[in-house]
Short mmCIF file of the C-alpha atoms (twelve columns), coordinates in Angstrom:
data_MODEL
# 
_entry.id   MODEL 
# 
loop_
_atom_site.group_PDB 
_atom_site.id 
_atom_site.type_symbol 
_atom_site.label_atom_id 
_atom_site.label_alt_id 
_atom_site.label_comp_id 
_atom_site.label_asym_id 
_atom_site.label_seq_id 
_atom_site.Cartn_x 
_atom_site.Cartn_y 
_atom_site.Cartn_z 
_atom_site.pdbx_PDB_model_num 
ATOM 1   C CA . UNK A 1   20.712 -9.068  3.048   1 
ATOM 2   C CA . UNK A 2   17.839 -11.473 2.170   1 
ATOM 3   C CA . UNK A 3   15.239 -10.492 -0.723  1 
ATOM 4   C CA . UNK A 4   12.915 -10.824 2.101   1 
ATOM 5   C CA . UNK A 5   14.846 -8.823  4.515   1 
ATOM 6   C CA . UNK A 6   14.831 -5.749  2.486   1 
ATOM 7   C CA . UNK A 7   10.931 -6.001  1.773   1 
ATOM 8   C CA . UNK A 8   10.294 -5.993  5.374   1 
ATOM 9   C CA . UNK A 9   12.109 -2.661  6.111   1 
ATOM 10  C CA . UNK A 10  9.387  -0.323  4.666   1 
ATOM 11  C CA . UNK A 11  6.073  -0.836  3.636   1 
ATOM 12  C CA . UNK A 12  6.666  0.975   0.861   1 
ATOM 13  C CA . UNK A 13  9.052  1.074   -1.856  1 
ATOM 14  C CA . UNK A 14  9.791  4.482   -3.604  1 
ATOM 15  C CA . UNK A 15  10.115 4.283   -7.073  1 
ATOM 16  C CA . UNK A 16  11.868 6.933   -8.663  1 
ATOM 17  C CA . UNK A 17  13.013 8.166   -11.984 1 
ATOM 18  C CA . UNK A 18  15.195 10.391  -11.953 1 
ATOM 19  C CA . UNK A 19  16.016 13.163  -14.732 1 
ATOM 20  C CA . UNK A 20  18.851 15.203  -12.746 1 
ATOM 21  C CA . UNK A 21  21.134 13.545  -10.720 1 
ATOM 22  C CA . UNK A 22  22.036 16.690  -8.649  1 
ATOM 23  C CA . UNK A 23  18.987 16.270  -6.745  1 
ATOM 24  C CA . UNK A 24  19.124 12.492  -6.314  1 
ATOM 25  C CA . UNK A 25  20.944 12.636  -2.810  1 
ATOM 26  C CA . UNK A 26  18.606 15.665  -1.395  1 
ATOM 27  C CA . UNK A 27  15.870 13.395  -2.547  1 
ATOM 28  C CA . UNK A 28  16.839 9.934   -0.937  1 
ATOM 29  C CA . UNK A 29  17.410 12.176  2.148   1 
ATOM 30  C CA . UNK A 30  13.809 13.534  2.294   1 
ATOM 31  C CA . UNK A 31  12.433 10.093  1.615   1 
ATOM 32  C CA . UNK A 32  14.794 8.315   4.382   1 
ATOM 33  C CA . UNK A 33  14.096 10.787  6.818   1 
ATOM 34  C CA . UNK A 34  10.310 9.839   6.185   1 
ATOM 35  C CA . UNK A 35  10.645 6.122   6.843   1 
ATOM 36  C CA . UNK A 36  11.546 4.744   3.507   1 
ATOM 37  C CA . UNK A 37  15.160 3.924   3.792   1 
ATOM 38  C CA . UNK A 38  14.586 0.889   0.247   1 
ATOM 39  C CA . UNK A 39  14.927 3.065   -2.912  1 
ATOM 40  C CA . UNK A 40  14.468 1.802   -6.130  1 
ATOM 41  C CA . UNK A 41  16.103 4.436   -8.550  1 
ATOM 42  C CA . UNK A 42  14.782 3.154   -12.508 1 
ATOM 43  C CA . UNK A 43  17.397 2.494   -15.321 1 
ATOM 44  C CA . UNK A 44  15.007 4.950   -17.645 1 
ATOM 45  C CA . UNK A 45  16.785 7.694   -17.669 1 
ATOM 46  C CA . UNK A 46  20.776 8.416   -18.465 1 
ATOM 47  C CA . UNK A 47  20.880 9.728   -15.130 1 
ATOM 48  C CA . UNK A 48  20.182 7.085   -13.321 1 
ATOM 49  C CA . UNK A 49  23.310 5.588   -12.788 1 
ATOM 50  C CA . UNK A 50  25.287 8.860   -11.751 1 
ATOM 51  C CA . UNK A 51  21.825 8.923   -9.136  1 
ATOM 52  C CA . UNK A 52  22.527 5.296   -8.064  1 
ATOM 53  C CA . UNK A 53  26.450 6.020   -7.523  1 
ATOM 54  C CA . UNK A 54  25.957 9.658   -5.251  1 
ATOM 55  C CA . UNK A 55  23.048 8.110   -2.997  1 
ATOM 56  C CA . UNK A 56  24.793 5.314   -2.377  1 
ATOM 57  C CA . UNK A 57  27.702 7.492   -1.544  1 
ATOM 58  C CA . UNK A 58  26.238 10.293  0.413   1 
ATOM 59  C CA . UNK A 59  23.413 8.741   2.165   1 
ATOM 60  C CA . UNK A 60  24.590 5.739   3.745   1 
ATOM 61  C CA . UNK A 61  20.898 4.840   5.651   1 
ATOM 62  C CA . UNK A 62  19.592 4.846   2.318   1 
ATOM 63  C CA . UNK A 63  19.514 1.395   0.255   1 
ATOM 64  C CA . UNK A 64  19.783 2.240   -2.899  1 
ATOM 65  C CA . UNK A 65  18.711 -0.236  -5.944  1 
ATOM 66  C CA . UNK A 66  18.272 -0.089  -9.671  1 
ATOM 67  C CA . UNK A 67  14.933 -0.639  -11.233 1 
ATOM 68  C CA . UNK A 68  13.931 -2.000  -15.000 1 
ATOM 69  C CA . UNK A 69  17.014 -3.592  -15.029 1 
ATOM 70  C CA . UNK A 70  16.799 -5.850  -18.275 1 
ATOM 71  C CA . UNK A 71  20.006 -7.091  -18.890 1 
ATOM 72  C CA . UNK A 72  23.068 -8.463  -17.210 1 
ATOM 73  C CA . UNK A 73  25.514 -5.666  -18.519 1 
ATOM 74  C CA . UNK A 74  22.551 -3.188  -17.007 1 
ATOM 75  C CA . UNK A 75  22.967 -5.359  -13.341 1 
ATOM 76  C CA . UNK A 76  26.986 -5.001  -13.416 1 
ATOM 77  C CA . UNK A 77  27.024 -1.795  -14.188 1 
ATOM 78  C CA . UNK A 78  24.120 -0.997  -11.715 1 
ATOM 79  C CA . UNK A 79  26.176 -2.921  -8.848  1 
ATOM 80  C CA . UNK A 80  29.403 -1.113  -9.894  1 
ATOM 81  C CA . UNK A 81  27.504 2.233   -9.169  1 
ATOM 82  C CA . UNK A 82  26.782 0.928   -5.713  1 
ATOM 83  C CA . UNK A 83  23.306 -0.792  -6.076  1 
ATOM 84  C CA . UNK A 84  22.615 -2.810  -3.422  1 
ATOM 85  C CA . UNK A 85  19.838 -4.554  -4.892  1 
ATOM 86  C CA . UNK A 86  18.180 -4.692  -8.102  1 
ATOM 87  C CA . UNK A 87  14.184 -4.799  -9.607  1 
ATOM 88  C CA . UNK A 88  13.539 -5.873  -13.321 1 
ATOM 89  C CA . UNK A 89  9.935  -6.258  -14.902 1 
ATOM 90  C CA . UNK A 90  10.660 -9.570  -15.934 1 
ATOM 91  C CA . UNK A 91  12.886 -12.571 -15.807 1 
ATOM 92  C CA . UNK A 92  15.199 -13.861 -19.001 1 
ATOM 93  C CA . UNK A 93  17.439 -16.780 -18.488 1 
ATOM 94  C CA . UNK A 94  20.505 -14.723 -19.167 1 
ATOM 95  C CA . UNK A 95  19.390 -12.274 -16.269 1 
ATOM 96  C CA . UNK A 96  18.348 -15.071 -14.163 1 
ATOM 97  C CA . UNK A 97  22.113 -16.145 -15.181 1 
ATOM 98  C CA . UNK A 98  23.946 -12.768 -13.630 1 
ATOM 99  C CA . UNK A 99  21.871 -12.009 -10.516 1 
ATOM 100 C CA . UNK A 100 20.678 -15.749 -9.434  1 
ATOM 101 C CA . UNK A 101 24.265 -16.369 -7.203  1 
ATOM 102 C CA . UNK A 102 25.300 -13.020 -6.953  1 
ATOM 103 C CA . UNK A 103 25.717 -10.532 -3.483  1 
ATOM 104 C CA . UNK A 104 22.582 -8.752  -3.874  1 
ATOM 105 C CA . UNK A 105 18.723 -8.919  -3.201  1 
ATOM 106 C CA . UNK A 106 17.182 -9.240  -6.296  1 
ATOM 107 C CA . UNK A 107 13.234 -8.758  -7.560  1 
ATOM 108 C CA . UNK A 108 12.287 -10.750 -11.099 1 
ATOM 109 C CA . UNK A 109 9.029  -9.420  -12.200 1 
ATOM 110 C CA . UNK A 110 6.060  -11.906 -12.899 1 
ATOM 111 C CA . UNK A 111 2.704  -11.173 -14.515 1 
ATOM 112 C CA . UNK A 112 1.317  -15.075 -14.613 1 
ATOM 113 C CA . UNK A 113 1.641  -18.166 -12.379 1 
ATOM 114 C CA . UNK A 114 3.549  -19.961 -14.520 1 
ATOM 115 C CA . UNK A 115 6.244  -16.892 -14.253 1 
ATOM 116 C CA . UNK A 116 6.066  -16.858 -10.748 1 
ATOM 117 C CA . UNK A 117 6.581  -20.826 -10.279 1 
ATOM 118 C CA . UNK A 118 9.416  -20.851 -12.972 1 
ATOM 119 C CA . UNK A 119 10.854 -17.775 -10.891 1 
ATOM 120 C CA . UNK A 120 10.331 -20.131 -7.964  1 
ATOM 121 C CA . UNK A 121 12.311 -22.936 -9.550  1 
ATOM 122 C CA . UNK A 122 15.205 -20.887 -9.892  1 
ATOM 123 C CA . UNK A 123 15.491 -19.756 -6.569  1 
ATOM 124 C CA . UNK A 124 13.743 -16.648 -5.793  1 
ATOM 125 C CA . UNK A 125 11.069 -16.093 -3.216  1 
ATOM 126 C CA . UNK A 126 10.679 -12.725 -3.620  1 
ATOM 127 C CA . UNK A 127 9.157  -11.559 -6.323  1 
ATOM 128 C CA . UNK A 128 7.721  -8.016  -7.995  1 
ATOM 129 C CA . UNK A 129 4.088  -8.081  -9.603  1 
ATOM 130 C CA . UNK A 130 3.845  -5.948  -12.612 1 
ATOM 131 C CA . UNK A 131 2.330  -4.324  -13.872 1 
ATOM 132 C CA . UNK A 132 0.345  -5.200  -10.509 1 
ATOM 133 C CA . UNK A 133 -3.464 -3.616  -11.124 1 
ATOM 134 C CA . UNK A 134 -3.152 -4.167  -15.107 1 
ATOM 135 C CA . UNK A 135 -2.927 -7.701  -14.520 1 
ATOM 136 C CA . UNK A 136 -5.058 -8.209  -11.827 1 
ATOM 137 C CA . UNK A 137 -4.037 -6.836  -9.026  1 
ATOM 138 C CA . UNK A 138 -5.210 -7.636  -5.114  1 
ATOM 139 C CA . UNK A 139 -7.562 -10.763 -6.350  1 
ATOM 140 C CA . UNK A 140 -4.827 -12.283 -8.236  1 
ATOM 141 C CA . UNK A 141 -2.649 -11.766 -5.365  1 
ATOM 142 C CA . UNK A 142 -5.119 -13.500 -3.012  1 
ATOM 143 C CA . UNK A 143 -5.846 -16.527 -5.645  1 
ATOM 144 C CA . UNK A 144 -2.214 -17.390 -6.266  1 
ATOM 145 C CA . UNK A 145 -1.897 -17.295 -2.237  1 
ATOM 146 C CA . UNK A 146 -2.993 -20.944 -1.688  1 
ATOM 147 C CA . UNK A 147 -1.251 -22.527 -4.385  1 
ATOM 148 C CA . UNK A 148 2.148  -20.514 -4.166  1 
ATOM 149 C CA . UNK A 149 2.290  -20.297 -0.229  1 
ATOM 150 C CA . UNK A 150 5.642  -19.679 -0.131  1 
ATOM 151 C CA . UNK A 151 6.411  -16.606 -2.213  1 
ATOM 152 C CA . UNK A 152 5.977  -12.990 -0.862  1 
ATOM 153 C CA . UNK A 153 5.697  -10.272 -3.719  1 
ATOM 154 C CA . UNK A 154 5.886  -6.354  -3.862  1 
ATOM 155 C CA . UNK A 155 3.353  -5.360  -6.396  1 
ATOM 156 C CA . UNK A 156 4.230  -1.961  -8.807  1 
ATOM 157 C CA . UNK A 157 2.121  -0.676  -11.191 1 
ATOM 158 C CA . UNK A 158 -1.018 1.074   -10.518 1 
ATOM 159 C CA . UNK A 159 -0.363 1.004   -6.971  1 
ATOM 160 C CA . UNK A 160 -1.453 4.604   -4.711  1 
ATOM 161 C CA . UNK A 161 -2.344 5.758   -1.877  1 
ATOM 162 C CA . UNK A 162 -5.639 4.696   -2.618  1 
ATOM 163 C CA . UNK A 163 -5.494 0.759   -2.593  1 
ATOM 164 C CA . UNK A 164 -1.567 0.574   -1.064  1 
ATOM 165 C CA . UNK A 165 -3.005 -0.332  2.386   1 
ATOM 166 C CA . UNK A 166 -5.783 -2.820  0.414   1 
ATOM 167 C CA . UNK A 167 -2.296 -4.807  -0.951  1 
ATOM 168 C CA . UNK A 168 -0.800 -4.278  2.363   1 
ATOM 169 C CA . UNK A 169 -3.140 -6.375  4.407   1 
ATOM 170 C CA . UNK A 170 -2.695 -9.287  1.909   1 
ATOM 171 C CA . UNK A 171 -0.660 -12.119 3.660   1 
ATOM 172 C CA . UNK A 172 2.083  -12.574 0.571   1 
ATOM 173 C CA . UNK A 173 2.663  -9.014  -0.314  1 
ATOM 174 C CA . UNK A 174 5.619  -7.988  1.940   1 
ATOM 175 C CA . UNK A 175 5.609  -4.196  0.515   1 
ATOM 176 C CA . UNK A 176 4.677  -2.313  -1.909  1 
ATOM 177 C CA . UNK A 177 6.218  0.066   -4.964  1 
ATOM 178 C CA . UNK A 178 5.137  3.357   -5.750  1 
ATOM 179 C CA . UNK A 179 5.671  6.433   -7.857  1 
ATOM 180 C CA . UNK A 180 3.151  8.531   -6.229  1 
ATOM 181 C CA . UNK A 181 6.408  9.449   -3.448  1 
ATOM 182 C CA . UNK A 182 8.500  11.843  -5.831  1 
ATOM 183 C CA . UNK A 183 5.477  13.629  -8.251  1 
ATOM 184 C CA . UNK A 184 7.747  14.993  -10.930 1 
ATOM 185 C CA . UNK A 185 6.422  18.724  -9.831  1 
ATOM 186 C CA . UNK A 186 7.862  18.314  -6.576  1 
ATOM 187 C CA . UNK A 187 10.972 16.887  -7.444  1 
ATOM 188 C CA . UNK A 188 11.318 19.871  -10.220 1 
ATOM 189 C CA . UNK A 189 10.201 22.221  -7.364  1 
ATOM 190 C CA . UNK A 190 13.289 20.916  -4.986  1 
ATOM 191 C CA . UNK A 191 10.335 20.495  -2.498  1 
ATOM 192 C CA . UNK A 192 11.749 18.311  -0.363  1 
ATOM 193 C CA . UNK A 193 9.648  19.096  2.688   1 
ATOM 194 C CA . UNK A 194 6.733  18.162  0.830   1 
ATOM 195 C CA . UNK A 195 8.340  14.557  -0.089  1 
ATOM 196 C CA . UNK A 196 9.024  14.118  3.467   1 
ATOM 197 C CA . UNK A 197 5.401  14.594  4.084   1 
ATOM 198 C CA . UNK A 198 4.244  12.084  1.308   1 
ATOM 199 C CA . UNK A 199 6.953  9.682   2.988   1 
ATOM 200 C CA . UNK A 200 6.131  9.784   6.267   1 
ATOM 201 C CA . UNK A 201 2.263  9.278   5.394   1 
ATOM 202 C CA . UNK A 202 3.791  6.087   3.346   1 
ATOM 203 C CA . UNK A 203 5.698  4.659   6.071   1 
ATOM 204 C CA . UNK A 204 2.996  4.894   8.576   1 
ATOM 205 C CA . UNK A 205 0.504  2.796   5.710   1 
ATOM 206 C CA . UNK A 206 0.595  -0.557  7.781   1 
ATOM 207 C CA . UNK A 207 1.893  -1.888  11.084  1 
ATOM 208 C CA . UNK A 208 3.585  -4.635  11.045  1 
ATOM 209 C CA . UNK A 209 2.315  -8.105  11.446  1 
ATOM 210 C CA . UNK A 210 2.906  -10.603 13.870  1 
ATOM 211 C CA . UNK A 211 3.163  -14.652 12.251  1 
ATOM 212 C CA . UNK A 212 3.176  -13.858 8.928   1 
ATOM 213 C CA . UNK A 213 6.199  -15.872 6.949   1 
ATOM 214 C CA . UNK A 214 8.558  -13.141 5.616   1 
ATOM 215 C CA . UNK A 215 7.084  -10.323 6.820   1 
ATOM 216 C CA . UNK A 216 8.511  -8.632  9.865   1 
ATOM 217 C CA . UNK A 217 6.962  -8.070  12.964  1 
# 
């Protein structure tokens, strides 16, 4: 699968930290079943991996990927676990190294124009905006549109139910990441009902567009 493949299959991106990996797979379930089969499970906590590893095992319409990934050992290990595509807040040339040829989607994160055209330059067209409303946000977004046609991003960072649709409309932002999906109090609460909800409302954010590079229709 295609960097731009996996952005098209959900307008939104979950992005979840998880603390307990016991409730990883009843989560991805309530958050597939609501239209958001791309997960992005964050390297922040030491239970993210053992997360990673039983989605990817027990919820096979899930697509499971590892967030904040800052370092190539990070990326093996994440990959070995059974990520199936991979998110980091920035791009290093030893990262850029390990994930530039490899099997799997992968998301460098840019915060300037000169990131995103040296991201460019090394082969990615795909790229995540963070942190997307500190640095600007949806008017950044539609300024570096004419000069960097080509690249479709999936802004994190500030993003909510509140602007998601805003980003959404924009003509390079293919989808969208956001924590608002799995409030720790739910997650704590087992709620999963509740997450399905919040999911559903999520997937339903945007139809999809015909003619637009990237984005599917």
């Amino acid at each position: 699968m295609k960097a731009l493949e996996l952005l098209a299959l959900a307008p939104v991106m979950p992005v979840i930290v998880v603390h307990d990996a016991d409730g990883a797979v009843e989560l991805a379930r309530a958050l597939v079943d609501g239209g958001l089969p791309v997960l992005e499970v964050t390297l922040r906590t030491a239970a993210a991996f053992d997360a990673i590893r039983a989605i990817a095992q027990a919820v096979p319409d899930a697509v499971v990927g590892a967030g904040t990934v800052t370092d190539a050992a990070q990326w093996q290990r994440a990959v070995d676990c059974g990520a199936r595509f991979g998110v980091s807040p920035g791009l290093t040339p030893a990262l850029c190294q390990a994930v530039r040829n490899g099997p799997w989607p992968f998301l460098p994160g840019v915060a300037t124009a000169s990131e995103a055209m040296q991201a460019a330059e090394q082969g990615f067209e795909a790229l995540k905006l963070f942190p997307a409303e500190a640095v600007g946000g949806r008017a950044l977004l539609r300024a570096w549109h004419g000069p960097l046609p080509q690249l479709r991003f999936c802004p994190t960072g500030g993003v909510s139910p509140d602007n998601a649709a805003d980003y959404l409309a924009l003509p390079n932002v293919a989808c969208v990441g956001g924590s608002w999906l799995t409030p720790p109090a739910l997650v704590q609460a087992r709620d999963w009902d509740r997450v399905r909800e919040l999911a559903l409302q999520a997937s339903a954010l945007r139809p999809r567009r015909s003619g637009d590079a990237g984005v599917a229709a």
